[in-house]
PANUGU-401972 format. One record per residue (C-alpha): residue number from 0; x, y, z. Coordinates in steps of 0.5 Angstrom, whole numbers, plus 500, padded with zeros to 3 digits. Each point is the difference from the previous one (the first is absolute). Example, Ala and Ser with C-alpha at 12.3 -4.5 7.8 and 13.67 -1.06 7.14 Angstrom:
+------+-----+-----+-----+
: resi :  c1 :  c2 :  c3 :
+------+-----+-----+-----+
:    0 : 525 : 491 : 516 :
:    1 : 502 : 507 : 498 :
+------+-----+-----+-----+
//
This chain:
+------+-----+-----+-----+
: resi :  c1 :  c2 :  c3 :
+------+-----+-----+-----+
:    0 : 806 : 527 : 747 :
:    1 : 506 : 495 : 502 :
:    2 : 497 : 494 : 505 :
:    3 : 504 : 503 : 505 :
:    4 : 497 : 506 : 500 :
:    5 : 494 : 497 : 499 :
:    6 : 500 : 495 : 507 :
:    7 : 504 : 506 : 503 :
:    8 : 494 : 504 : 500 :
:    9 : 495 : 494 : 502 :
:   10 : 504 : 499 : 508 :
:   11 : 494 : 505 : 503 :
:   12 : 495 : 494 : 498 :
:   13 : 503 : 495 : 501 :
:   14 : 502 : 502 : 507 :
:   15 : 494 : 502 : 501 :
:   16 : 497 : 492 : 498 :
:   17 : 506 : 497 : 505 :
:   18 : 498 : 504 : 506 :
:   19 : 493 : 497 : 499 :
:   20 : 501 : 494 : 500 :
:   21 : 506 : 499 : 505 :
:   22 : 496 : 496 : 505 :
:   23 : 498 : 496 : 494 :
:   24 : 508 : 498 : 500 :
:   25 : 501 : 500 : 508 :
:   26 : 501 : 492 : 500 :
:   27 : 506 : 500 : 495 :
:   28 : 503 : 506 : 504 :
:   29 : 503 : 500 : 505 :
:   30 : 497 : 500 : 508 :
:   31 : 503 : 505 : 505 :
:   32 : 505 : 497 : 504 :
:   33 : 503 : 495 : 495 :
:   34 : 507 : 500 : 498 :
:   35 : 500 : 502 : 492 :
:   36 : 505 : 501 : 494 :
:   37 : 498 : 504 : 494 :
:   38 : 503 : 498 : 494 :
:   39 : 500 : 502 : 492 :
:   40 : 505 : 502 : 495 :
:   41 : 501 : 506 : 497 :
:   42 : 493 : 505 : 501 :
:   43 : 498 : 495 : 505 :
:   44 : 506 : 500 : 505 :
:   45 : 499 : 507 : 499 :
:   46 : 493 : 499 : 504 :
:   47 : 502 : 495 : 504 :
:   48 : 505 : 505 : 503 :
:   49 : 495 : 506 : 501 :
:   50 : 494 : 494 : 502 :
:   51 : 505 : 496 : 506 :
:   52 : 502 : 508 : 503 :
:   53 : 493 : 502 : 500 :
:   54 : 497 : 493 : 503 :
:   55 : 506 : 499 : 505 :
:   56 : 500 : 508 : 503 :
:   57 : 492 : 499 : 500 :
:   58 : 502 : 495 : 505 :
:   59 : 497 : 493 : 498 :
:   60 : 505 : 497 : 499 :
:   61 : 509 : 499 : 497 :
:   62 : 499 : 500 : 493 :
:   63 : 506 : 500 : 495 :
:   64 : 500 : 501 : 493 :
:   65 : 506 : 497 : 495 :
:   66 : 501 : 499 : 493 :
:   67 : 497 : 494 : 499 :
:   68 : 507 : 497 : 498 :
:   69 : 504 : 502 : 506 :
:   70 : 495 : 497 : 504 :
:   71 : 502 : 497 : 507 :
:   72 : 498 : 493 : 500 :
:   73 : 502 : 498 : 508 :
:   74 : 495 : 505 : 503 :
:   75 : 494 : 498 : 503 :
:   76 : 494 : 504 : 497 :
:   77 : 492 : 499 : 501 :
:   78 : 499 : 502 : 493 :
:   79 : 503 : 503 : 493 :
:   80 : 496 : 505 : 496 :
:   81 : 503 : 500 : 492 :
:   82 : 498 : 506 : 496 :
:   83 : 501 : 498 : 492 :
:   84 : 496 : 503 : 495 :
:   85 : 501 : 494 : 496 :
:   86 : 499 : 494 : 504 :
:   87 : 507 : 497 : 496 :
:   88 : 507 : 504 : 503 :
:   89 : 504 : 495 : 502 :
:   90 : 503 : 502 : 505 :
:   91 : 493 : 501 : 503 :
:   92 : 498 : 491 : 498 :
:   93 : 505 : 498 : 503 :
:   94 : 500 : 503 : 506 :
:   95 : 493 : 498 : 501 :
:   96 : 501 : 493 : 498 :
:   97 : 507 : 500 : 505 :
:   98 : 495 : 503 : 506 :
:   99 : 494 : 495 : 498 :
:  100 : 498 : 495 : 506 :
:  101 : 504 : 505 : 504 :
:  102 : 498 : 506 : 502 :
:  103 : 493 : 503 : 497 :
:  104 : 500 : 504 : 494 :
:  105 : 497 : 505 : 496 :
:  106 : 500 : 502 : 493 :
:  107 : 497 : 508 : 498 :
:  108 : 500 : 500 : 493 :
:  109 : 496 : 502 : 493 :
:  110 : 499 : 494 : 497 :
:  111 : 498 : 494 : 504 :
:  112 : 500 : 495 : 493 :
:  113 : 509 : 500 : 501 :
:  114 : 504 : 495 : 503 :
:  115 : 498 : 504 : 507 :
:  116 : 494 : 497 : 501 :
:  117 : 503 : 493 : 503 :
:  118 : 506 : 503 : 503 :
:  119 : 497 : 505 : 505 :
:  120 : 495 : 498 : 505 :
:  121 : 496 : 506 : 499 :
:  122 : 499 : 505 : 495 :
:  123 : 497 : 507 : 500 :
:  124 : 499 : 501 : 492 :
:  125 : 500 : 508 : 498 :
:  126 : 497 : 498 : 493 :
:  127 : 498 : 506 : 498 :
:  128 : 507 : 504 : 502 :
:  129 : 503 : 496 : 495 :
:  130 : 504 : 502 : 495 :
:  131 : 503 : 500 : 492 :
:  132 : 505 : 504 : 502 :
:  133 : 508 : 498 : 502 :
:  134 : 500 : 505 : 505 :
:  135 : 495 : 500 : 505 :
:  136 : 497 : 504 : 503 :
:  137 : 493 : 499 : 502 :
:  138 : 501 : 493 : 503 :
:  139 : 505 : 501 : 504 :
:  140 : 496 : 507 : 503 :
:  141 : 493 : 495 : 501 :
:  142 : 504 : 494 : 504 :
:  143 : 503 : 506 : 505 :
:  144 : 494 : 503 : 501 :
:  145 : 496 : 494 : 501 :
:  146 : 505 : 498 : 506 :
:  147 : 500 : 507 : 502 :
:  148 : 493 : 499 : 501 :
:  149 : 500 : 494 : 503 :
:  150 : 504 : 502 : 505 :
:  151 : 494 : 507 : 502 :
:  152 : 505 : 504 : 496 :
:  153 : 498 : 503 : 494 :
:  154 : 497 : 507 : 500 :
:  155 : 495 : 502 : 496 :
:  156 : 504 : 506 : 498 :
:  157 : 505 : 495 : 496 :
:  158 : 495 : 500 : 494 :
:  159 : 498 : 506 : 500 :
:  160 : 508 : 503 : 500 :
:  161 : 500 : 494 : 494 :
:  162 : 496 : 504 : 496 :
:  163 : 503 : 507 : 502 :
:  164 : 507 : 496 : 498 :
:  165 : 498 : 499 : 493 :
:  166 : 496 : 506 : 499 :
:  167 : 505 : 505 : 502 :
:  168 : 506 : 502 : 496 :
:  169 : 506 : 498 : 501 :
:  170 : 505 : 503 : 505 :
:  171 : 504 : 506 : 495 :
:  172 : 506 : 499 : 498 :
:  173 : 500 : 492 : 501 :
:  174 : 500 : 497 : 493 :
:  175 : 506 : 503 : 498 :
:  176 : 506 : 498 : 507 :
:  177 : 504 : 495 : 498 :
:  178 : 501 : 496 : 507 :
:  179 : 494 : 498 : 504 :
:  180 : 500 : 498 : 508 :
:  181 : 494 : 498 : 503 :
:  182 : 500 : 500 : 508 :
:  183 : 496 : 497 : 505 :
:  184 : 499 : 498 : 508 :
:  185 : 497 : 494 : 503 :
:  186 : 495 : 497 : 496 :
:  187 : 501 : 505 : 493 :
:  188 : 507 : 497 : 500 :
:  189 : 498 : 495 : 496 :
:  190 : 496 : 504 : 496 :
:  191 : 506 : 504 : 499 :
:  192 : 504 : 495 : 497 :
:  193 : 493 : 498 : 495 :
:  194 : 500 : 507 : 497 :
:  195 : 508 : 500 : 499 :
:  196 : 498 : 494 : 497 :
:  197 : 495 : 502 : 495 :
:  198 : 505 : 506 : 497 :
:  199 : 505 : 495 : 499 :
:  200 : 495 : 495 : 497 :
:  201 : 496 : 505 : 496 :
:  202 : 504 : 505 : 498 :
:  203 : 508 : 499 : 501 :
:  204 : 501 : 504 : 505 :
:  205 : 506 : 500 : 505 :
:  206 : 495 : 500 : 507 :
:  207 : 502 : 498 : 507 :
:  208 : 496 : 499 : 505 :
:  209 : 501 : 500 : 509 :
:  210 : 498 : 501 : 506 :
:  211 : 500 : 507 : 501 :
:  212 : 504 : 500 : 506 :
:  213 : 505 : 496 : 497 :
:  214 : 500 : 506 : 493 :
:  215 : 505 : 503 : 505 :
:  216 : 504 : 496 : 501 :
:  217 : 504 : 500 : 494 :
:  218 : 495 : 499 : 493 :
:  219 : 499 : 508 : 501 :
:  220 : 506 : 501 : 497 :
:  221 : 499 : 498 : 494 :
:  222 : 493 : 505 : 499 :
:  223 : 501 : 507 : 495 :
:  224 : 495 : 504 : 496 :
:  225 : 499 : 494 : 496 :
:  226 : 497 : 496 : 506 :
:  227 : 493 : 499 : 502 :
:  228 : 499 : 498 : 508 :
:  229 : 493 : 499 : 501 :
:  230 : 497 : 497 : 507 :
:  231 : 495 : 495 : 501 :
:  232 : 497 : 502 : 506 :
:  233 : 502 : 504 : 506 :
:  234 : 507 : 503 : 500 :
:  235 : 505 : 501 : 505 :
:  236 : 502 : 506 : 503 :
:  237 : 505 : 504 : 496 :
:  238 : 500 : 496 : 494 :
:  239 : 497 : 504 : 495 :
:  240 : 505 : 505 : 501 :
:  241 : 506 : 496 : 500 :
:  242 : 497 : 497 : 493 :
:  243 : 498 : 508 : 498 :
:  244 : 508 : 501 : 501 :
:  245 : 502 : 495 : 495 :
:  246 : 497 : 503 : 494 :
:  247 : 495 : 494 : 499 :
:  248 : 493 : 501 : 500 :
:  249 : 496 : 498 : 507 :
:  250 : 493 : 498 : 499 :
:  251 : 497 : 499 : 506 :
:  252 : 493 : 494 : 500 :
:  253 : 495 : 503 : 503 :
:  254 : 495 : 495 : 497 :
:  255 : 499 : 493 : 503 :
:  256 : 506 : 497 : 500 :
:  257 : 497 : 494 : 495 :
:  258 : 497 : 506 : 496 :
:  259 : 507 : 503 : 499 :
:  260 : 502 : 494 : 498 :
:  261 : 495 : 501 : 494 :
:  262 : 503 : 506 : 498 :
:  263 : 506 : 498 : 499 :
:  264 : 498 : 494 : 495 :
:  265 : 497 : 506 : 497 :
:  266 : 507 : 503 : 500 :
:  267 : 503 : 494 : 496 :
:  268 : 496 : 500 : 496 :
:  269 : 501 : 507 : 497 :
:  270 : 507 : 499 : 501 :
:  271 : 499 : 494 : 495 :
:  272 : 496 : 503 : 495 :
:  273 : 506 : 507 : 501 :
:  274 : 506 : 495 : 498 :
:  275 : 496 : 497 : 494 :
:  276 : 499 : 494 : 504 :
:  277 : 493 : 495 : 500 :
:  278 : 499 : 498 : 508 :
:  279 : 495 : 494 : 497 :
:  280 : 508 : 497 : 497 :
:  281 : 504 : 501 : 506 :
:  282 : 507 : 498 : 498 :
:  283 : 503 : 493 : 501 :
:  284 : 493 : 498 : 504 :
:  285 : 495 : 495 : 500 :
:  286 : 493 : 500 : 503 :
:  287 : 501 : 494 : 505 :
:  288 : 508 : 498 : 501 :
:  289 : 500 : 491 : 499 :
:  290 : 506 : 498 : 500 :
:  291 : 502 : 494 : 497 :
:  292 : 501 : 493 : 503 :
+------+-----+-----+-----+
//
């Protein structure tokens, strides 16, 4: 078992372990009413995307999310959470290192003996989601579940359609499509974004992701046969026909949306492993980017 596959099938457990300690962590996140950015690289903007949309439409307050390299350094903010796995992205310090004295930050992270455990304010450590592997999986789902706790909305069925998502076989027909397109609304946008990234990651793949709203205007063009369309949550009205009328393939996600996102880690993964690929050695990646001074 590669490691990706072995932290892959770990997420129900350490899902489970950041919905029960989300209290513990409720002084290093944010407060309702406070104004927030969420900031990552990669996996981690990803989830700073689906994190903000949730916090944002529960109403507790704006919250935005950015690349932490395309950060807007003029806006006033109560607090920035950072996700980074590692605790080393440069991106990630010296944003932090910018911000510190101004405005109060915190950092979610897997391994709090890094640079990051003087550049955040705060810190939420996942230690037991981290990871060997260069792609993530586990850390990125547990940090988003345990702001999705933390803001009262993490249903317990998401663990248990977890389990379901890697117990049950893959959708026929997946593996061997040329072309991937994830599609999301609101907050599964961003989890959109994190399973195209994945196949592009893992397995090489031609993957795109949107808005589902936004597929109609223009990508549905380029879906054939050779195209999987699959749906992070809820679908809008008469899209599955107008995807079934191209010829792609329509998997519509009937888990929940963070489970769904599990499933399509797992499509990577045999899309790897069908194109004689290893997801433990993604090509031209490194586990934590540190750019040189």
């Amino acid at each position: 078992m590669t490691h990706v596959e072995d932290e892959l099938t770990s997420q129900p457990e350490c899902w489970t372990r950041a919905a029960s300690e989300a209290a513990d962590h409720a002084g290093a996140l944010p407060a309702p009413g406070e104004r927030v950015a969420l900031v990552g690289c990669g996996t981690s903007y990803f989830m700073a995307q689906a994190a903000a949309a949730l916090r944002e439409g529960a109403g507790q307050g704006e919250t935005d999310a950015f690349a932490a390299s395309e950060f807007p350094d003029g806006r006033p903010y109560d607090r920035v959470v950072a996700l980074t796995r590692s605790g080393t992205t440069t991106e990630v310090l010296d944003l932090l290192g910018r911000l510190k004295g101004r405005i109060r930050t915190t950092a979610i992270t897997a391994d709090p003996d890094t640079p990051v455990r003087t550049a955040a304010d705060d810190l939420a450590v996942l230690a037991y989601a981290d990871e060997r592997s260069v792609v993530q999986t586990r850390f990125a789902t547990t940090a988003l579940t345990l702001l999705r706790a933390h803001l009262g909305l993490h249903p317990h069925a998401a663990v248990t359609d977890a389990r379901t998502a890697l117990a049950e076989p893959l959708p026929e027909g997946t593996v061997g499509r040329g072309q991937f397109t994830f599609l999301g609304r609101g907050w599964t946008v961003g989890l959109a974004n994190e399973a195209a990234l994945k196949m592009r990651e893992a397995a090489l793949a031609w993957a795109e992701a949107y808005p589902a709203m936004e597929y109609r205007h223009g990508p549905i063009s380029v879906s054939t046969t050779g195209t999987v369309t699959w749906m992070l949550g809820d679908a809008p009205d008469g899209l599955a026909e107008q995807v079934g009328a191209t010829g792609a393939l329509w998997i519509a996600g009937d888990l929940d949306p963070l489970a769904e996102l599990v499933r399509a880690q797992r499509l990577a993964v045999a899309v790897a492993a069908s194109r004689g690929l290893d997801p433990d050695r993604p090509r031209h990646l490194t586990r934590s980017v540190i750019l040189a001074p």
